[in-house]
MARVEXTOR-986088 format. One record per residue: residue in one letter; z, y, x of N, C-alpha, C, O in turn. Coordinates in pm, whole numbers, plus 50000, padded with zeros to 5 digits. Each point is the difference from the previous one (the first is absolute). Example, Ala and Ser with C-alpha at 12.3 -4.5 7.8 and 13.67 -1.06 7.14 Angstrom:
% MARVEXTOR-986088
A507804943151319500005011949911500005012050090500664999850104/S498625010749861500065011950082500735010949923500175011150051/
This chain:
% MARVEXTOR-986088
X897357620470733501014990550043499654995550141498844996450022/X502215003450092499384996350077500254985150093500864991649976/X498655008150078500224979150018501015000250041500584990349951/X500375017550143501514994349924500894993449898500654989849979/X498945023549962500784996349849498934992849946500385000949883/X498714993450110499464988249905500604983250081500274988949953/X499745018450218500384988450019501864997049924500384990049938/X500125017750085501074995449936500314994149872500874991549982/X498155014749905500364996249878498864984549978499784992749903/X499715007550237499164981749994501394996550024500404994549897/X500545006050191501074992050040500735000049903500234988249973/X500385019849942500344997949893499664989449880500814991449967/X497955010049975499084996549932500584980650069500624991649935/X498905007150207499894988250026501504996149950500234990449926/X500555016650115501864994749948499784994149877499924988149969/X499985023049957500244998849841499104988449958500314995549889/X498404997050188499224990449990500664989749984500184992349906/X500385008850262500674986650000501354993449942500364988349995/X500325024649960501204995749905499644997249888500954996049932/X497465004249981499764997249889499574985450012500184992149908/X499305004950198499644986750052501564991250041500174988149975/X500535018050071501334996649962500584995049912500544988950008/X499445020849862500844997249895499074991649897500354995749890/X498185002750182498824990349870500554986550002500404992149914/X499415008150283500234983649979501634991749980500384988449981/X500115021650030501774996349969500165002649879500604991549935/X499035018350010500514999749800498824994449876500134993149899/X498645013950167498955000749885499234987849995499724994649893/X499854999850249499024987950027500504986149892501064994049984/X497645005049959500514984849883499974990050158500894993350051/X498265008449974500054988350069500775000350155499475008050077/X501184987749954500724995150144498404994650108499894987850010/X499665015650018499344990850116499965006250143500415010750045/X498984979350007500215004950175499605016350000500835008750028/X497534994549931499885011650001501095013149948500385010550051/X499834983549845501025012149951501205003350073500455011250028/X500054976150002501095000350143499605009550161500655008150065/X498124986549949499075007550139499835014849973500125008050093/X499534997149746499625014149947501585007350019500145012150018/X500914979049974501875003349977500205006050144500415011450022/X499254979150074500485003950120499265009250079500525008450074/X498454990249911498965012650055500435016249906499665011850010/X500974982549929500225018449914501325003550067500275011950015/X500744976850036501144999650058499605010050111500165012050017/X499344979150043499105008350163499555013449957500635009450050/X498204994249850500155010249967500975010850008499945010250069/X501104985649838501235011649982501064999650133501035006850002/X498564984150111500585003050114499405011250061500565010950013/X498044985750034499275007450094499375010349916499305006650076/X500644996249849499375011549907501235010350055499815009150079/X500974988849885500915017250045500415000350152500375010650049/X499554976050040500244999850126498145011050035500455011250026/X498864989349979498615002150008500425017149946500055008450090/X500134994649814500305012249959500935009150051499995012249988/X500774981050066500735012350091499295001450103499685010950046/X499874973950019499595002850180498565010849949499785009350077/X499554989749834498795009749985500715012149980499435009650051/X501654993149889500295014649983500385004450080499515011250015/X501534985250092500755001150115498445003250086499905011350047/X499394982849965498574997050071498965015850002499585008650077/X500434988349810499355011549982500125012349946499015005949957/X502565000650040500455013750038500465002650115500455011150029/X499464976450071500175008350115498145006550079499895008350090/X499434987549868498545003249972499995014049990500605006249912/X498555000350198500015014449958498295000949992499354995650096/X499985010149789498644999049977499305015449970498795001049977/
C-alpha cells in the first residue's frame, strides 16, 4: 500500500470519525454538557474540512510525477 492511498483512507477514516462524534453527541449522549456540545461541533468541523482536505490532497498529489 502506498502512502497515498493510506493517506486517503486516514481521510476517510477521520470523516466517518467525526460524523460518529456527530451523531453521539446529538442522538446517543445521556448527558447534554458543554463537552458533549464542544465534541458536536468539532465533528461539525470535521465533516467540513475532512473532504475539503481530500480532494486538495488528491488533486495535489496526481499531479506529482514520482
Amino acid at each position: 500500500m502506498s502512502l497515498k492511498s493510506f493517506h486517503i483512507i486516514f481521510v476517510c477514516v477521520t470523516f466517518l470519525m467525526s460524523l460518529f462524534f456527530v451523531l453521539w453527541s446529538r442522538l446517543l449522549a445521556k448527558d447534554v454538557s458543554t463537552i458533549t456540545t464542544a465534541i458536536g461541533w468539532c465533528g461539525i468541523i470535521g465533516l467540513v474540512i475532512a473532504p475539503l482536505y481530500g480532494v486538495y490532497f488528491w488533486r495535489k498529489s496526481s499531479k506529482l510525477i514520482l
